[in-house]
C-alpha positions in Angstrom: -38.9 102.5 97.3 -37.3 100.8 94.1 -39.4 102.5 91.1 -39.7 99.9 87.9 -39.1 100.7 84.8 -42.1 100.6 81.8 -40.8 97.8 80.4 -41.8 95.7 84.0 -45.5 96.2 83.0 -45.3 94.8 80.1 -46.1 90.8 80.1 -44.7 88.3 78.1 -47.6 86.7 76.1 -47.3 82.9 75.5 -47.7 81.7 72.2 -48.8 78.3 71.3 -46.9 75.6 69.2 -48.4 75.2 66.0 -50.3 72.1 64.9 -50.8 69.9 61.5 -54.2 69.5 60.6 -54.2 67.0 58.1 -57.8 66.9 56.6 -57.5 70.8 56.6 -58.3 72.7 52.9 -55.1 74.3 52.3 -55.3 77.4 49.6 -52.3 75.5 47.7 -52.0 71.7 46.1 -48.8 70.9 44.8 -49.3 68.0 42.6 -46.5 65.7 41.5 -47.3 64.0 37.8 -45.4 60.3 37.0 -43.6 61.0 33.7 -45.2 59.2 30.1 -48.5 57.9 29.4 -51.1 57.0 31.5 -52.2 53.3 32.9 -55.2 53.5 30.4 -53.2 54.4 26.9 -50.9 51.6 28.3 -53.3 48.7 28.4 -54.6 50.6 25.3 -51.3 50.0 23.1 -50.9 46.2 24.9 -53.9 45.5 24.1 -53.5 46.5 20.0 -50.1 45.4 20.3 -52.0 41.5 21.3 -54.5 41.9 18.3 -51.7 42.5 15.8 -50.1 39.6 17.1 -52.9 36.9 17.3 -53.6 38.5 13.6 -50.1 37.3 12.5 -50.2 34.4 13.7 -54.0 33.5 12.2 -52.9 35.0 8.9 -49.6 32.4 8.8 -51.0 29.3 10.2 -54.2 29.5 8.2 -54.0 31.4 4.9 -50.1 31.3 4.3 -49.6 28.2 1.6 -46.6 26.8 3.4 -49.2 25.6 5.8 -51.5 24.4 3.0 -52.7 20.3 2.5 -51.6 19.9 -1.4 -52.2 15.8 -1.0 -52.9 13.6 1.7 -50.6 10.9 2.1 -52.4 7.6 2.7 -51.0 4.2 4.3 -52.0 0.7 4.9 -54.3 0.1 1.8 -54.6 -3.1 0.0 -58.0 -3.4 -1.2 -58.8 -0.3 -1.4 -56.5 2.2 -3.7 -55.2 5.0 -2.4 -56.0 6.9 -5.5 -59.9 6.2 -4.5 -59.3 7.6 -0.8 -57.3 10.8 -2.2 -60.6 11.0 -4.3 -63.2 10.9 -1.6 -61.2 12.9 0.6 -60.7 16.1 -1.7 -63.9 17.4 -1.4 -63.9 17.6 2.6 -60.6 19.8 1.8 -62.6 22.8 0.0 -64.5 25.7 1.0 -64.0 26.6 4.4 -64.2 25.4 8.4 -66.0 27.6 11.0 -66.3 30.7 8.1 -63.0 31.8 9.0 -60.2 29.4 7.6 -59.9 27.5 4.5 -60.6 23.5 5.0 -57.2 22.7 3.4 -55.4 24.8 5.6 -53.5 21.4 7.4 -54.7 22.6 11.3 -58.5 23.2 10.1 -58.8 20.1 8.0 -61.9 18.1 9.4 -59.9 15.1 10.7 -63.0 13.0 12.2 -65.2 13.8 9.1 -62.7 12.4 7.1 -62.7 9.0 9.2 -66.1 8.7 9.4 -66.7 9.0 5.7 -63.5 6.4 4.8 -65.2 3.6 7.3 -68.6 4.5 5.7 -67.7 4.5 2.0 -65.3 1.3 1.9 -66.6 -2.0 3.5 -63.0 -3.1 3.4 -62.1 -1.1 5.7 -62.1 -1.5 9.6 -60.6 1.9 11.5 -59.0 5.0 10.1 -56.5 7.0 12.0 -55.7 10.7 10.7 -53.0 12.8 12.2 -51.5 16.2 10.8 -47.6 16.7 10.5 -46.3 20.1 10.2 -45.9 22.4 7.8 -48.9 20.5 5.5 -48.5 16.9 5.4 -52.1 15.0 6.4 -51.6 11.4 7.3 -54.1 9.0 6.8 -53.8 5.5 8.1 -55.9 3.0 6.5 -56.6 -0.7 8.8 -58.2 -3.0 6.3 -60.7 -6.3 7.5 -58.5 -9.0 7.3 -60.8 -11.2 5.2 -60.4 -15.1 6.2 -63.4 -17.2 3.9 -65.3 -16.1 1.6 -69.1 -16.5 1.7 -71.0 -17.3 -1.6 -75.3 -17.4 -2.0 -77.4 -16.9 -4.3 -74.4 -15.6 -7.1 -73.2 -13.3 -4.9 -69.1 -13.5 -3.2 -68.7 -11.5 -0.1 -65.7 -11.6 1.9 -65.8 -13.1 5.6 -63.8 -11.5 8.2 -62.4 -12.4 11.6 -66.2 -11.6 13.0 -67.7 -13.9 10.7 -69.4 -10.8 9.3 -69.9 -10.5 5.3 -68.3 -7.5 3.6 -66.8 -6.4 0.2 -68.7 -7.8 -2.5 -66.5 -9.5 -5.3 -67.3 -11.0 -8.5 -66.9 -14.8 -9.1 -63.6 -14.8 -11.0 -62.0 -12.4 -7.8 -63.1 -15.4 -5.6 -60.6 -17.8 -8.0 -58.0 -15.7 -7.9 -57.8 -15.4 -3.8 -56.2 -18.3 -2.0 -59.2 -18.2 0.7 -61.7 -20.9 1.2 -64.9 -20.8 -0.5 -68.1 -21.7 1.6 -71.6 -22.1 0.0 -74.3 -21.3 1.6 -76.7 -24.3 0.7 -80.2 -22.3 0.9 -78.8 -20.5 -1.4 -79.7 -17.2 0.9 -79.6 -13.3 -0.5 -76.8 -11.5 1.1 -76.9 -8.4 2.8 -73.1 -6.3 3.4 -72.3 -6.6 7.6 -74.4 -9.7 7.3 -73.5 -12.3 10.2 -73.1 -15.4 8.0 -71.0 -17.6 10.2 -69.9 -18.0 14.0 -66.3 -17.3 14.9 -65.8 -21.2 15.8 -66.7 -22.3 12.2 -65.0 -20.2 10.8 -62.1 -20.8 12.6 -62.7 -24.5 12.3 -62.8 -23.8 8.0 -59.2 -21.9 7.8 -58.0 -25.0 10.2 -59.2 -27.2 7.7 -58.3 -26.0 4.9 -54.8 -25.2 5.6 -54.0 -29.1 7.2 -56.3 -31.0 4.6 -53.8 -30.0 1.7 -51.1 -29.8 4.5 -52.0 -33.7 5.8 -53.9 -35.4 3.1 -52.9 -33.7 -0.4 -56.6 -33.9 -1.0 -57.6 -31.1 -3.6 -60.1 -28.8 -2.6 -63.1 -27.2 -4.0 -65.3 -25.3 -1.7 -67.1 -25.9 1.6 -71.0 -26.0 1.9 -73.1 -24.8 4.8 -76.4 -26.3 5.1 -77.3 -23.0 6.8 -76.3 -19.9 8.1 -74.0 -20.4 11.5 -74.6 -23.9 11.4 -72.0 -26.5 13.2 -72.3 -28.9 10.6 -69.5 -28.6 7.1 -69.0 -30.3 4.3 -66.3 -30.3 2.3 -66.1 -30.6 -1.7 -63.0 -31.7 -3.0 -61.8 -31.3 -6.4 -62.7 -35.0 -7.5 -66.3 -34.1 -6.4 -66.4 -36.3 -3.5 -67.4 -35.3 0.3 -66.1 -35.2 3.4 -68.5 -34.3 6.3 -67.2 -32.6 9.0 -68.7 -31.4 12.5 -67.0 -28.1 13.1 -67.7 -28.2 17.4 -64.9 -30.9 17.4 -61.4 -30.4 16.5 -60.3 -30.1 12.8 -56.9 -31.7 13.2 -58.7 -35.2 14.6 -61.0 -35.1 12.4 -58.4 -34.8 9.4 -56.0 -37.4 11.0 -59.0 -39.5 11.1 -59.4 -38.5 7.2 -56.0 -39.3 6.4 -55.9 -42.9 8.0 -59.0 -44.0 6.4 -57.9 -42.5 2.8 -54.3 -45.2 3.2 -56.1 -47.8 4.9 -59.9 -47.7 2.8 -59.8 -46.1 0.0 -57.4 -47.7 -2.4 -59.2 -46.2 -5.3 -60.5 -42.7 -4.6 -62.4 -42.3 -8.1 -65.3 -44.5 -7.0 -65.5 -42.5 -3.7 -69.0 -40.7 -2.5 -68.5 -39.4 0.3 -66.6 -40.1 4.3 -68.3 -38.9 7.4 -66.7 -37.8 10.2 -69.8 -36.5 12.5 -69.5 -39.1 15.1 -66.2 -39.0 17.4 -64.6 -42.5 17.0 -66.5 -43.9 13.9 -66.4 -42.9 10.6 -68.7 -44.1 7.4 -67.8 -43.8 3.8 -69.7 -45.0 0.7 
């Protein structure tokens, strides 16, 4: 019988394979640390870096004199001076906007105050455009009424505009002076500025007039006289102090041809002349 040996009794003892165990504590942590500064101290030094530069900027645009409004410039006056805009307009440029920047400074000058109080101060004038140029130049672009009769009552002058609106009180001798027609109101009504004083057909109808009847006829002219505010009816003064009456819904160039005939064919002797009415198409009466 075959005898082992010790070594037979032994038995081999079966070892398992180790495992990971992920969410295990483990007695060491090795941690690995991202060279420089930290996320927060970044967005810390961006964020001071910003402030210094918004700061700069602010500091230039606002404060620095190269960006400064010394003098406005100002277009398209006639009426009004410029001097007398500059002078209204200096004011609005001190102290300060928003208490943080100087009101000269050219981008914190009050561009629709400045408008506003143009069109409120000056009758004369009818829109104001301001626009900034950089470094410090402030534009300001005057559009005047363009005045077309002039409206006299009661011993006042007053300019009429396309509108038929009254604006811009003037004295007598200014009216002279002006090569517009001159219409009187015959009620001899007070005036108030932005007062409707005729429609846009009479007036129309007056310039028409005015221009052909020296144009046409060589007759001298006075003034025109409106038996009431926006009335159709006309009448014209001449400079020998006779009248021609005219009815303003019909059209001046008939009416002035019809003038014309009956001043070569009628009137040999215009000195003893009253008046020649033109109301009625197709008939005229003179005395």
């Amino acid at each position: 019988m075959h005898k082992g040996t010790p070594m037979d009794d032994i038995r081999p003892t079966r070892r398992r394979a180790p495992y990971m165990r992920p969410h295990a504590r483990t007695l060491m942590r090795v941690s690995h640390k991202q060279p420089g500064l930290s996320s927060r101290w970044t967005a810390r030094v961006l964020i001071g870096l910003l402030v210094v530069l918004v700061g700069s900027i602010y500091a230039l645009l606002f404060w620095s004199p190269q960006f400064r409004v010394e003098q406005p410039v100002v277009t398209g006056t006639e009426r009004v001076t410029g001097a007398a805009v500059i002078e209204l307009v200096t004011p609005l440029l001190s102290g300060s906007r928003w208490g943080i920047a100087p009101a000269n400074a050219l981008l914190a000058a009050p561009t629709s105050q400045i408008e506003q109080t143009i069109t409120e101060t000056f009758s004369a004038v009818a829109s104001v455009v301001v626009t900034k140029e950089l470094p410090n130049v402030l534009n300001i672009s005057v559009n005047e009424r363009q005045p077309l009769a002039i409206w006299s009552a009661a011993g006042q002058f007053f300019f009429v505009d396309e509108s038929g609106v009254a604006y811009d009180e003037i004295v007598r001798s200014e009216s002279r002076d002006v090569s517009l027609p001159v219409v009187v109101d015959e009620r001899n009504r007070t005036t108030i500025e932005n007062d409707r004083v005729m429609t846009e057909a009479t007036l129309v109808f007056v310039r028409d007039a005015f221009e052909g009847i020296t144009r046409e006829t060589g007759v001298g002219i006075n003034f025109f006289v409106a038996p009431s505010r926006l009335a159709p009816d006309l009448t014209l003064v001449t400079s020998d102090g006779w009248r021609v009456l005219f009815d303003t819904e019909q059209e001046a160039a008939i009416q002035i041809a019809s003038l014309d005939e009956i001043l070569q064919s009628q009137v040999p002797d215009r000195g003893s002349l009253e008046y020649i009415d033109l109301r009625i198409p197709g008939r005229v009466f003179l005395k």
